[in-house]
KEVEXLUM-220862 format. One record per residue (C-alpha): residue in one letter; y, x, z negated. Coordinates in steps of 0.1 Angstrom, whole numbers, plus 5000, padded with zeros to 4 digits. Each point is the difference from the previous one (the first is absolute). Example, Ala and Ser with C-alpha at 12.3 -4.5 7.8 and 13.67 -1.06 7.14 Angstrom:
% KEVEXLUM-220862
A495551234922S503450145007
***
This chain:
% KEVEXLUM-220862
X500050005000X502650274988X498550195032X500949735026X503749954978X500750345007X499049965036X502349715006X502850154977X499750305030X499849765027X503449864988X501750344992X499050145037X501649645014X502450064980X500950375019X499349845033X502849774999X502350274990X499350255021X498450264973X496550195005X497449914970X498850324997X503550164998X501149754977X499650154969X502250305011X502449765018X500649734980X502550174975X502150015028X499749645009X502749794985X499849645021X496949815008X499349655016X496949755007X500449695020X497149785009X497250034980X498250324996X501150044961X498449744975X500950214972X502450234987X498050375000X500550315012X503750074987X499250264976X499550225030X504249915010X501350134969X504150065017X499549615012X503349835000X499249725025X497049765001X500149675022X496849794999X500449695022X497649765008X496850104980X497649844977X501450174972X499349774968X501450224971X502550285000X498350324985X499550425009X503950054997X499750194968X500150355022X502749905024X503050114967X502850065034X499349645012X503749875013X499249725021X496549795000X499249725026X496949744988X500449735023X498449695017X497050074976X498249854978X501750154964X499649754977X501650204969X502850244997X498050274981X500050385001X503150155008X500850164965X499750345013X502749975029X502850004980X501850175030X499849685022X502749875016X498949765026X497449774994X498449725029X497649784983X500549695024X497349775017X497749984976X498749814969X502350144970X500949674982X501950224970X502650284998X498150264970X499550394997X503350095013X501650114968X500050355008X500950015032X503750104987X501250165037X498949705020X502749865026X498149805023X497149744986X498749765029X497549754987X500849785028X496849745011X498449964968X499049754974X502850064977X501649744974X502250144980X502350325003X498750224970X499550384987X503150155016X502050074973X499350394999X501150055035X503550064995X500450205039X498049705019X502649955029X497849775022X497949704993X498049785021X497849744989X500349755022X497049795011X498849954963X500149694979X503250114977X502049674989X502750174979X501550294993X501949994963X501250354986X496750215015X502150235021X503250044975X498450354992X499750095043X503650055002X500350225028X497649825022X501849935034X497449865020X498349654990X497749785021X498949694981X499449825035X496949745003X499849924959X500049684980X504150014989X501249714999X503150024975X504050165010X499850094962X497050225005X502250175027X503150034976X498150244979X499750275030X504050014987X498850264977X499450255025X502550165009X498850245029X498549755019X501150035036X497149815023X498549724984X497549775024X498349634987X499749875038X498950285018X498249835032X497050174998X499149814969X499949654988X503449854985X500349994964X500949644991X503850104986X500850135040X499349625007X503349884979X503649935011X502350314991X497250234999X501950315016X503649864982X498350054968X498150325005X503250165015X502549904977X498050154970X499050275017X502750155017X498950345006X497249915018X500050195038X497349815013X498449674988X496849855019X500050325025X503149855012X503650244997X502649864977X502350334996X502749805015X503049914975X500249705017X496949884995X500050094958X503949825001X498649655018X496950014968X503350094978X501849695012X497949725002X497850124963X503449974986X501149705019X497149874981X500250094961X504449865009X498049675008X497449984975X502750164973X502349695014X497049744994X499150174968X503549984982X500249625017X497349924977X501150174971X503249805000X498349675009X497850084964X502850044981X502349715013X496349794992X500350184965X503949904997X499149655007X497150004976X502150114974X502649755005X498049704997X498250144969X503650044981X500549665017X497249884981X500350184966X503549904994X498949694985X497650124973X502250324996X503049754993X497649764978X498650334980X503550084995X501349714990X497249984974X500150304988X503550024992X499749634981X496950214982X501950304991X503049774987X497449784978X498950334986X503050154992X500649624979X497050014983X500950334986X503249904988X498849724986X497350194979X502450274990X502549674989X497349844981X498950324982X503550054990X500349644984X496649984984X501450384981X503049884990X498449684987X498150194972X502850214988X502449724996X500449714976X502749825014X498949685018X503349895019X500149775029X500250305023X496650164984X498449655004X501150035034X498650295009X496649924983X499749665020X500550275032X496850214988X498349694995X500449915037X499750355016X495850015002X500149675020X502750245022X497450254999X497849815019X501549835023X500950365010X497150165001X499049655016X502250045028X499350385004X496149935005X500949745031X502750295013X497450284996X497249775018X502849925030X500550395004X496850105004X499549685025X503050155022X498250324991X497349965012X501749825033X502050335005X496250205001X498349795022X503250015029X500250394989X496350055008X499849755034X503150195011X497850354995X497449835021X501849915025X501750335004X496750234997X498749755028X503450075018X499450394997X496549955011X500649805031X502950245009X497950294988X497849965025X502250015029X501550334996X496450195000X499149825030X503350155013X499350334993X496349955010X501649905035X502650315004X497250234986X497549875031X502949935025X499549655011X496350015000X499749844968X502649665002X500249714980X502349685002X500949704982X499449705010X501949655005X499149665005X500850055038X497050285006X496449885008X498250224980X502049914969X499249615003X496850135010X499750184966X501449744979X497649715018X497150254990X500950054966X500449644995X497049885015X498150234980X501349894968X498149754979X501749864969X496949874985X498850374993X503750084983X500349674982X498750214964X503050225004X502549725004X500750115036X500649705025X501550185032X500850315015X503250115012X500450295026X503350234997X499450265021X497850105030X500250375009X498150085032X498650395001X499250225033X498550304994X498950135036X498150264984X497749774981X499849745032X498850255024X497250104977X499149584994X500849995037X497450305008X497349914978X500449615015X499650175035X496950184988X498449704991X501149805033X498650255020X496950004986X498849645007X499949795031X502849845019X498449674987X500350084963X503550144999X501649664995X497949934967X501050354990X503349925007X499449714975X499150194971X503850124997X501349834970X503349974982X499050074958X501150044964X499750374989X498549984965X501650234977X498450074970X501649784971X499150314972X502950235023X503749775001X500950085036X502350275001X502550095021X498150325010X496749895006X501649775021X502150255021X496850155002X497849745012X503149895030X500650375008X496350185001X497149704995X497849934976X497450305008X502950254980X501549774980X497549784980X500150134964X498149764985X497050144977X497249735010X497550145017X499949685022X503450095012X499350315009X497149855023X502049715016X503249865002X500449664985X501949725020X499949635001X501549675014X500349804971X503350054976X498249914968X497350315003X502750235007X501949894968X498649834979X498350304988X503950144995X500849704981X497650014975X500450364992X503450024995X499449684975X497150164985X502350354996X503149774989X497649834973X498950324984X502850184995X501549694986X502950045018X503049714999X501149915032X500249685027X496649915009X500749955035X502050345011X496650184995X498649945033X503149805013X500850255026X497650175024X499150215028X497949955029X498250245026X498749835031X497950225022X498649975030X496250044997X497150045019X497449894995X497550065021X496049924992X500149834966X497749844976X499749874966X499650204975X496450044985X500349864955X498150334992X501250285018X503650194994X502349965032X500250385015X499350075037X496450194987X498549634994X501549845029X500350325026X499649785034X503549754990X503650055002X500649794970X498649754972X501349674987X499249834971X501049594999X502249894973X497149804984X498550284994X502750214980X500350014964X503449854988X501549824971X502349775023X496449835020X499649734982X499349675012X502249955033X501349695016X500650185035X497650235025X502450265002X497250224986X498049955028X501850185021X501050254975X498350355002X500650364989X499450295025X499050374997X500550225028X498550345003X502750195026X503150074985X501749995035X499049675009X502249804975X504050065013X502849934972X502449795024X502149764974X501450044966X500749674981X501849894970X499649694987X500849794966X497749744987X501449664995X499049874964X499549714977X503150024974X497849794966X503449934982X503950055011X500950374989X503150235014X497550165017X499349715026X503850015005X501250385000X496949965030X502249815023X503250114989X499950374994X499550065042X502649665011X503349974990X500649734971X501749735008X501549824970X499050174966X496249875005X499750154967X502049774980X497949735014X496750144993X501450104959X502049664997X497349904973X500550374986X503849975002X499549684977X497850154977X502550304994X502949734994X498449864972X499550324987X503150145004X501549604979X497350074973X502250004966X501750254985X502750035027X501850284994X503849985009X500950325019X502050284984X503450165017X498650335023X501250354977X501450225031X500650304981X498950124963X502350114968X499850074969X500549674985X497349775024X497650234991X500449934964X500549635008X496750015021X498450164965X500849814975X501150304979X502950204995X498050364995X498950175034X496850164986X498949674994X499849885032X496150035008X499849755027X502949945027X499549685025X502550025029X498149765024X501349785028X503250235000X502850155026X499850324985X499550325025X500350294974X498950054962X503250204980X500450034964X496149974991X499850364991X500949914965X496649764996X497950284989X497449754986X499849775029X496649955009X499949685025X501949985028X500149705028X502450075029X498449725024X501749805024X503050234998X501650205033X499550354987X498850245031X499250304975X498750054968X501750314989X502349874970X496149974981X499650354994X501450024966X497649734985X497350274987X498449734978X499749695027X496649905005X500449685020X502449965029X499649705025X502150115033X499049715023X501449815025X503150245006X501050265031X498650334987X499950245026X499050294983X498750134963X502250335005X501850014964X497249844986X498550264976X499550074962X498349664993X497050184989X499049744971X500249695023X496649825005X501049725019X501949975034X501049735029X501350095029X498649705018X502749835024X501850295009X500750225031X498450315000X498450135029X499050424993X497050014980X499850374997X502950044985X500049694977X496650084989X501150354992X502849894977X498149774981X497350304996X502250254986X502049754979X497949734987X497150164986X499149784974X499949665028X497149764993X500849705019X502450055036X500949675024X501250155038X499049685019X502449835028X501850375011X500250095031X497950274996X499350275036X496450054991X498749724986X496250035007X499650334975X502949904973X497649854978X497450334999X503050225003X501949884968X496149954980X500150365008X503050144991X500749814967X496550064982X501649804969X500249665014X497249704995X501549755015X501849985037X501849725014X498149794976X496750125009X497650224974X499650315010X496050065001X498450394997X498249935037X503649915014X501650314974X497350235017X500949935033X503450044997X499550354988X498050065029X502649905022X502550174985X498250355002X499449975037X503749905004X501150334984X497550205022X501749835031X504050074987X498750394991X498650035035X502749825015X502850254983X497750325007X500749915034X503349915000X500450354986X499050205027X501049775022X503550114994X498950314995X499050085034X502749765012X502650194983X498450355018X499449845033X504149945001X500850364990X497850095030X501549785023X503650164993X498550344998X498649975040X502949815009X502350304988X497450235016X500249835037X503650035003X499550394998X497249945026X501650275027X498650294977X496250075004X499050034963X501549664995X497649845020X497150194989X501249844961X500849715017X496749935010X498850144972X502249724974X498549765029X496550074989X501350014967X501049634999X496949845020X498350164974X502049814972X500349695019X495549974997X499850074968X502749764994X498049715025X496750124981X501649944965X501249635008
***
């Protein structure tokens, strides 16, 4: 055996002399001297004989049945080595050439890029006509400066060549790229001169097929000097890509900004008709609360009075008319008492009513405004998605007056049974908005794959397969809300990239169906379910109110019913397109007994090919629902997106309105006193019933004019303080009070709490009703100055970021328990910390940058003037020379200074 090896092994090595003109029997003194050789045409099925070539530089092997690449181990000079049209199936056993620097692998069965690590002085790799899928193990080849793989089965290209950045030459002709953004990323080379993805001796990579295929590829590429083997050195040709790429991001910036002003007019408008409808129960609350605050301020008195009658009734004797007088008063005062504390009990139950009616427009306003941002959200990707893939990826929205939209809506409706909603309390549906999507790149695969199947059945059958093209509901799955993202995914690359879900069956199929109730019902009830266990308070209906839907078109293709026992993946059904299982059949809470046959028709489908089902319109709806009892809900729902037309409000309180009359004539009645508009000496002493300052311990200056706070500094001992329904706009004549522990501020026009400092006993504080807007700073004031605060009231101020004020003020002030009225628990303390520690990572971060920002900002200038001074001294020759130099210089500085940001 080793015998007839040997034999053939000499057989090869004297072919192999033949076709290069050497003698055999000379060719161990001769072949030091031999630095090329070739074989074409069979004659070499292995790799032997090239220890005897040990000064080899250049091997071409071309058209052999070569399987593996070995026997290079001797050949150490090796520059340039030609394997082609073979039958190499791995790239294996080139570790010893470390000098190569052209390599031809192409035509044959390679399907991955390995081994190549070392091959650090490599400029030319052609692994052209192979099996290749992704673009791999080049990393190390920092001198590669030409690359051709075309003819494999590469379908993107990411950040694989960032390290190649001297390569010049790139083929990527007759591959599966399909996407302008894989294309954007060849940005990052910044040698490239020739790049070719349509050469004609090689099929088209889908992305040559879209509109603005040379635009795009131009404009971001602008030092290309060829592109598809075609010569684009011309300016003219590089300023006509210029011109009509940015006559395209002026448009699209235009439509952009159009929509961004359309958003916040809808916002403006929102607004509007929420303070339309809160001024009612903001007037009510404050009408109540001021009667409240003015029935408290009484009932002091009166208990003060009455303790200073019964005291002076023990330590006197005398029992003159005027004592019997007063006596006959005490006995009447506890009846007082109650009808007070009577009347205070209705006004407390009437605030938290108005309260309450405040929340729920507060929270439908929210609502309505995340919906807002969402609907308007959406837009602006698809924008972007449209600039980014120049027209190839469009969208519009449509109006009564297009076919497809009535088309859409008629489809949506007929498809909608209310006896499978009537458990949710949903009657209707109502379409807002149909957004139709045409993504070329995704149609000319559906189109392809449609063809495909055509093609292969008879002229007679092509009709019924024509049939099997339906219009369905894409299923998402109700564990994952639909997101914005997953969307944009879905519309921009299909499902086969873009399906996240973590069922297996998801990963097997793609789930649509016709009927409405299977593609949300399942939504529904987890969102109820999710709503139910975190015990959350909110409206019922604005859970599922709002939706999304996908239709797709799908086909089908050979179908059957899904078998009870087996798993739906295409191993148990490999000869079908797709499965369907009736709506009998599925499990679901909402089945019940049914008055209709709806269900008959109703099925859910499963298809196996990802390119088959075509995203093509984008639906929002609203459900239209049962209202059990009359609620400011059912009206803010009609009036919050129409113009009011006379105060439907008053109508729909008028029994409210009533109720708060009565309250408002309950007995006592207190007579109102004359407004104080500025403070002296003498009404505070007046207001104290004393004539000694330090024993002032409580001051009551409600339902006042009074804008500033002078001569208090004397009332050291003062310990109460209640400022409400005054007109101050500052609090900064309170700093002297070092023993206050109870101030009430509300329903005033503070501004600001700068001044406000040295109140470090006060406990309790209510700056409810006021105007303050910067929560940073406010919360900051109160942290250095109150540190002993238990209970703090901030409700009804404009504050700028109201979503984190309640976390950000838990955090900040560790003292308090309660907030606005609410107890502050340790899961809710816990999470404030939490949010407050990642807040102050953020601000360091953001202020390291900042620093060096300026930093090189401040350098960058000096440089600037520096060359500027230089180039007009540019006749000299060493000024250029530091000219250029002090360019350099500030390129340098202007990277780092991009990197940084």
């Amino acid at each position: 055996m080793i015998e007839s090896e040997n034999l053939n092994q000499e057989e090869i090595i004297k072919e192999l002399c033949l076709c290069n003109g050497l003698s055999y029997e000379m060719v161990g003194q001769e072949g030091s001297d031999t630095s090329k050789l070739e074989m074409f045409f069979l004659g070499y099925p292995r790799i032997v004989g090239l220890s005897l070539f040990p000064n080899l530089t250049s091997l071409t092997i071309v058209a052999q049945d070569i399987k593996e690449i070995s026997g290079l181990e001797p050949c150490l000079q090796l520059k340039e080595l030609w394997i082609a049209e073979c039958c190499i199936e791995k790239i294996e056993g080139l570790q010893e050439c470390r000098n190569l620097e052209k390599l031809y692998l192409y035509f044959n069965k390679i399907s991955k890029i390995e081994n190549l690590e070392k091959l650090i002085k490599l400029k030319v790799l052609w692994l052209n006509h192979n099996t290749i899928k992704n673009i791999e193990g080049l990393q190390t080849l920092k001198n590669l400066k030409d690359l051709n793989l075309a003819g494999n089965l590469i379908n993107s290209i990411g950040r694989c060549l960032d390290s190649n950045e001297q390569l010049e030459r790139l083929n990527l002709s007759g591959n599966q790229i399909c996407s302008f953004k894989e294309l954007t990323n060849l940005t990052r080379l910044p040698c490239l001169k020739d790049l070719c993805l349509n050469d004609p001796q090689y099929t088209t990579n889908p992305v040559c097929l879209l509109c603005n295929y040379s635009t795009h590829v131009l404009y971001h590429l602008p030092c290309l000097q060829r592109f598809d083997t075609l010569d684009v050195s011309a300016k003219q040709i590089k300023e006509l890509a210029d011109t009509t790429a940015m006559k395209k991001i002026m448009y699209y910036n235009m439509r952009i900004k159009t929509l961004q002003r359309h958003l916040k007019e809808d916002l403006e408008k929102l607004n509007d008709q929420k303070c339309k409808l809160q001024k009612l129960p903001e007037e009510r609350v404050k009408l109540f609360s001021f009667v409240k605050k003015t029935l408290e301020r009484e009932l002091a008195e009166l208990k003060g009075s009455g303790k200073g009658h019964s005291d002076g009734s023990n330590n006197s004797k005398v029992t003159d008319p005027e004592t019997l007088k007063s006596c006959e008063t005490v006995t009447e005062e506890p009846s007082l008492q109650q009808k007070i504390l009577a009347k205070l009990n209705a006004l407390n139950e009437r605030v938290t009513f108005w309260n309450k009616k405040l929340d729920e427009i507060e929270a439908i306003y929210h609502i309505e405004v995340k919906q807002k941002k969402k609907s308007h959200g959406l837009l602006i990707p698809l924008l972007l998605i449209e600039l980014e893939t120049v027209g190839n990826f469009h969208f519009e929205e449509g109006t009564r007056s297009d076919d497809w939209f009535n088309f859409c809506y008629e489809l949506i409706l007929s498809r909608f049974c209310a006896w499978d909603f009537r458990t949710y309390g949903i009657t209707g549906v109502k379409v807002k908005r149909i957004i139709k999507v045409n993504n070329r790149i995704l149609r000319l695969k559906f189109e392809e794959k449609f063809q495909k199947f055509l093609e292969n059945e008879d002229m007679h059958d092509s009709e019924s397969y024509r049939r099997m093209l339906e219009c369905l509901f894409y299923v998402f799955d109700p564990e994952v809300s639909v997101k914005k993202k997953h969307l944009l995914q879905i519309l921009e690359k299909g499902f086969k990239d873009s399906e996240t879900s973590k069922l297996p069956l998801k990963k097997e199929a793609i789930i649509v169906s016709n009927s409405l109730s299977i593609s949300e019902c399942p939504r529904i009830e987890f969102l109820q379910q999710k709503h139910k266990d975190e015990k959350k308070i909110s409206l019922k209906h604005e859970l599922f109110r709002h939706g999304i839907l996908l239709i797709t078109k799908v086909f089908l293709g050979q179908s059957v019913q899904a078998h009870e026992k087996e798993s739906i993946s295409q191993s148990n059904y490999p000869m079908v397109n797709s499965v369907f299982i009736p709506r009998k059949y599925l499990l679901n809470s909402v089945m019940g007994q049914r008055n209709c046959d709806c269900s008959v028709r109703q099925c859910k489908w499963f298809v196996f090919d990802h390119d088959l089902v075509l995203p093509e319109y984008v639906v929002e709806f609203e459900y239209i629902t049962m209202v059990k009892a009359p609620s400011l809900f059912s009206v803010f729902n009609n009036v919050i997106l129409e113009e009011s037309k006379k105060n439907p409000e008053v109508s729909v309180f008028s029994k409210d309105l009533k109720f708060d009359d009565e309250v408002i004539k309950m007995e006592p009645r207190i007579k109102a006193r004359p407004k104080l508009i500025s403070l002296d000496d003498k009404t505070i002493l007046s207001l104290a019933k004393t004539s000694v300052y330090s024993h002032i311990v409580s001051l009551n200056l409600h339902g006042n004019s009074l804008s500033k706070l002078r001569d208090l500094s004397k009332l050291t001992g003062l310990r109460k303080l209640n400022i409400s329904f005054n007109e101050f706009t500052c609090l900064d004549d309170v700093y002297h009070l070092y023993n206050l522990e109870y101030l009430d501020a509300s329903h005033n026009h503070v501004i600001t709490l700068e001044g406000f400092r040295g109140l470090m006993k006060l406990k309790h504080l209510d700056l409810s009703w006021n105007q303050l807007k910067k929560s940073g700073n406010e919360i900051n004031m109160l942290c250095k100055h109150t540190t002993s605060l238990l209970t703090l009231d901030i409700q009804h101020n404009p504050w700028q970021k109201p979503a984190t004020l309640r976390l950000s003020v838990i955090g900040r002030l560790k003292t308090l328990t309660h907030l606005n009225g609410v107890f502050i628990s340790e899961e809710e303390a816990t999470a404030a910390m939490k949010f407050i520690a990642g807040t102050r990572i953020t601000q360091k971060v953001k202020r390291q940058a900042t620093y060096w920002e300026k930093k090189f900002a401040t350098q960058l200038s000096k440089d600037i003037l520096y060359i500027s001074r230089i180039y007009k001294e540019k006749d000299n020759q060493p000024n250029r020379n530091m000219c250029r130099r002090s360019e350099h210089t500030l390129h340098w500085r202007g990277n780092q200074n991009s990197q940084l940001t």
